[in-house]
C-alpha positions as CSV (number, residue, x, y, z in Angstrom):
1,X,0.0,0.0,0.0
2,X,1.3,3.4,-1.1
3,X,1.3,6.3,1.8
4,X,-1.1,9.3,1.2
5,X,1.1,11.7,0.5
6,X,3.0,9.9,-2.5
7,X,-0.1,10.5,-4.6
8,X,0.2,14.4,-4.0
9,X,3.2,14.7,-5.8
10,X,3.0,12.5,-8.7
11,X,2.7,13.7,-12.2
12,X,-1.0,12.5,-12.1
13,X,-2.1,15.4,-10.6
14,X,0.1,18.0,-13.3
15,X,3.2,18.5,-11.1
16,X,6.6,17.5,-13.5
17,X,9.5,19.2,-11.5
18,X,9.7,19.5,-7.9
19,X,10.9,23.3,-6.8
20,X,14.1,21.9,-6.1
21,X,15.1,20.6,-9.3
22,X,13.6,23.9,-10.7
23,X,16.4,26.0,-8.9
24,X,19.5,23.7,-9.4
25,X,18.1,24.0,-13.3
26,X,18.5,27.9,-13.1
27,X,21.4,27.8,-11.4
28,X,22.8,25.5,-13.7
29,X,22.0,27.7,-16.7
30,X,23.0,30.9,-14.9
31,X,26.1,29.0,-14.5
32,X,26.9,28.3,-18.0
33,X,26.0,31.6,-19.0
34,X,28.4,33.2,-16.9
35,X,31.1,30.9,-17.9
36,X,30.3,31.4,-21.7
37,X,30.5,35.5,-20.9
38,X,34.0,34.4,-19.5
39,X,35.3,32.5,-22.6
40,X,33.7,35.4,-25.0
41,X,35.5,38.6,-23.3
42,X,38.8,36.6,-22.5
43,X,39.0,35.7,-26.4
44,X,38.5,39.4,-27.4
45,X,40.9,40.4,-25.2
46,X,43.6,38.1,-26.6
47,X,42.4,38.6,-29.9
48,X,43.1,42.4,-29.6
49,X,45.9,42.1,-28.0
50,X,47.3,39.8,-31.1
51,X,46.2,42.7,-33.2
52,X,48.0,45.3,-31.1
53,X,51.3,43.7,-31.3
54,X,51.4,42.9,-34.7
55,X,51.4,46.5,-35.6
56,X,53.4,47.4,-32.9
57,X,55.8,44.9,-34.3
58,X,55.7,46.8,-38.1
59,X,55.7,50.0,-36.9
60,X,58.9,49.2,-34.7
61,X,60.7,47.2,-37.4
62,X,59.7,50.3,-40.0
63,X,61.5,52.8,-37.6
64,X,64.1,51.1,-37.1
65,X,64.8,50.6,-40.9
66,X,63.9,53.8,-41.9
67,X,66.5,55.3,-39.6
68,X,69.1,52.3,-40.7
69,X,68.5,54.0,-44.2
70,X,69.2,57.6,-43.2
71,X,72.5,57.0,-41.0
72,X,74.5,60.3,-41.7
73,X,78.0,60.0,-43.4
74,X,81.1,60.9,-41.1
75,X,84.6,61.6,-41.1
76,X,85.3,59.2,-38.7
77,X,83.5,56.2,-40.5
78,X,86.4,53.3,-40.1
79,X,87.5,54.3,-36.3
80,X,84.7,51.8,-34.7
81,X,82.3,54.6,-33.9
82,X,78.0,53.0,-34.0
83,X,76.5,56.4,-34.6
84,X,72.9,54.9,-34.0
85,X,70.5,58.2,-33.2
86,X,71.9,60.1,-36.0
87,X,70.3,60.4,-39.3
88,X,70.1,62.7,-42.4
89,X,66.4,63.7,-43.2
90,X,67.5,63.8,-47.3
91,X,68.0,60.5,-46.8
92,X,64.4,59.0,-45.8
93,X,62.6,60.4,-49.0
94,X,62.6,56.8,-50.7
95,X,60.8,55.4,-47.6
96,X,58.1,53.4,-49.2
97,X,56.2,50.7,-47.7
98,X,58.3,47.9,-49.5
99,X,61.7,49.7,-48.3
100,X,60.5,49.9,-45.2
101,X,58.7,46.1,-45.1
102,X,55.3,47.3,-43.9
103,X,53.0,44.0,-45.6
104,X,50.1,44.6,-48.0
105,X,46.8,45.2,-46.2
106,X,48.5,47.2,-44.1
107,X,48.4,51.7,-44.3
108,X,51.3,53.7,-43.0
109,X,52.2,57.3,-42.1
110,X,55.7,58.3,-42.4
111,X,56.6,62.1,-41.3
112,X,59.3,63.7,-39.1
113,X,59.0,66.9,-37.5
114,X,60.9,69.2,-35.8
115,X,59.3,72.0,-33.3
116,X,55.6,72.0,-34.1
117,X,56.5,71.1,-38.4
118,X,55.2,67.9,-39.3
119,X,56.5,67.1,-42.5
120,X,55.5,63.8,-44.2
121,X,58.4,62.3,-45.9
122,X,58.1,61.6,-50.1
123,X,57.4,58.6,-49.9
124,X,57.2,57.4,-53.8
125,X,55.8,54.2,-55.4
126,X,53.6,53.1,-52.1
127,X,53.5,56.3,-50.1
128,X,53.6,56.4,-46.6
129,X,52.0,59.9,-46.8
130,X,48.1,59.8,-45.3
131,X,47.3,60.3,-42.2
132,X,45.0,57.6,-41.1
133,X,40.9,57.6,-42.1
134,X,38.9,58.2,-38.9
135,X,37.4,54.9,-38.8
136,X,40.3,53.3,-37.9
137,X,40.1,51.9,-34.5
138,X,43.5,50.5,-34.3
139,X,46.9,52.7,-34.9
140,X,50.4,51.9,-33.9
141,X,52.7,54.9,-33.3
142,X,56.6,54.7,-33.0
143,X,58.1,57.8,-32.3
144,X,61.8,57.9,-32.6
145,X,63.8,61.1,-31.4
146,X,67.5,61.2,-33.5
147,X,70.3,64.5,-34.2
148,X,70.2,65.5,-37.9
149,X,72.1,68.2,-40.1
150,X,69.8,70.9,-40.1
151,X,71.3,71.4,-43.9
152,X,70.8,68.5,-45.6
153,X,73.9,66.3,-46.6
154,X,76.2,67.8,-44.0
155,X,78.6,65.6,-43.5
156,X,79.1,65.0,-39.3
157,X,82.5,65.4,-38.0
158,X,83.9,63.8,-34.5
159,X,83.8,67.1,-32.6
160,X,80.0,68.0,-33.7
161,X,79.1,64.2,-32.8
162,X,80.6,64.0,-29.4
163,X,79.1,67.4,-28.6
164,X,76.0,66.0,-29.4
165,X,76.4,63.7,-27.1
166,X,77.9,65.6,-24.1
167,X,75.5,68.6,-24.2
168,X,73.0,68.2,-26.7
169,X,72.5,68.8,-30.0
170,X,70.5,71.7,-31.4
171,X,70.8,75.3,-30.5
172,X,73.1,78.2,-32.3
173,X,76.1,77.6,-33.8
174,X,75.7,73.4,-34.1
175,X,75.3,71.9,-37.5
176,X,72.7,69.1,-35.9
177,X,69.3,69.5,-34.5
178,X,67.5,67.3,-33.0
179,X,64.4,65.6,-34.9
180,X,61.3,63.1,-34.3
181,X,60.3,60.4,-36.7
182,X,56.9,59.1,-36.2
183,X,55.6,55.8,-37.4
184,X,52.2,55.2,-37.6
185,X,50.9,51.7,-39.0
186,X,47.1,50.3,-39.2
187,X,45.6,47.6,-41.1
188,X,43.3,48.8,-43.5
């Protein structure tokens, strides 16, 4: 014989779930929804943070060989001397994209200023000479501070260069200023 109360609960009279199982059901869905919240922002995150260091990467590595292209000539050439942070602004006018190895699918802005005078560099064939469209969300800017001749072509001599060094370049009477280059890359 069956108690009295097993009848009240049985599906005979329309009850399925029990309020119990109802809760560990929402719970268990609330669960799973906040775990699948957690997989969806961590993956954007890594995403954009794959996208952020790839053109960190081109802009750094375009930098670096646009100033490797502009080094300035010197009189004291075979005595040893690495005269990294010195470049000749005549000397970055071919900077395209393919001299500088920024991929296809990629845009670039190329320009080097001194003071407040942003001046883009002539950047023929693939030019490096746009500023960026406003609907890009993503830029990566390299700025890169170097002493340059303030007349193009000047040849630097030993006394001008360790000058530089010791006190600073720029100012009256010094053949070398000092000048930014800015790299901006985006993919677009």
């Amino acid at each position: 014989m069956r108690p009295k109360y097993a009848r009240k609960y049985s599906s005979e009279k329309g009850q399925l779930f029990s309020l119990d199982l109802v809760i560990a059901m929402g719970l268990s869905v609330l669960a799973i929804g906040m775990l699948l919240n957690y997989y969806e922002s961590t993956t954007y995150q890594q995403k954009e943070a794959v996208t952020r260091n790839e053109l960190s990467a081109i802009a750094l590595n375009a930098s670096n060989l646009a100033l490797d292209m502009a080094r300035c000539t010197s009189d004291f050439d075979s005595q040893g001397y690495d005269r990294r942070g010195c470049g000749d602004v005549a000397k970055l006018s071919p900077a395209n994209k393919a001299r500088l190895m920024i991929p296809e699918g990629f845009g670039c802005y190329v320009y080097w200023d001194r003071s407040t005078n942003k001046e883009p560099i002539d950047a023929s064939g693939s030019a490096c000479k746009d500023p960026a469209p406003n609907t890009v969300k993503d830029i990566a800017t390299v700025q890169r501070i170097f002493a340059g001749p303030n007349t193009p072509g000047n040849q630097l001599t030993k006394a001008v260069y360790l000058k530089c060094i010791e006190t600073g370049c720029g100012g009256n009477n010094n053949p070398y200023d000092t000048y930014t280059l800015t790299v901006e890359v985006w993919r677009g």
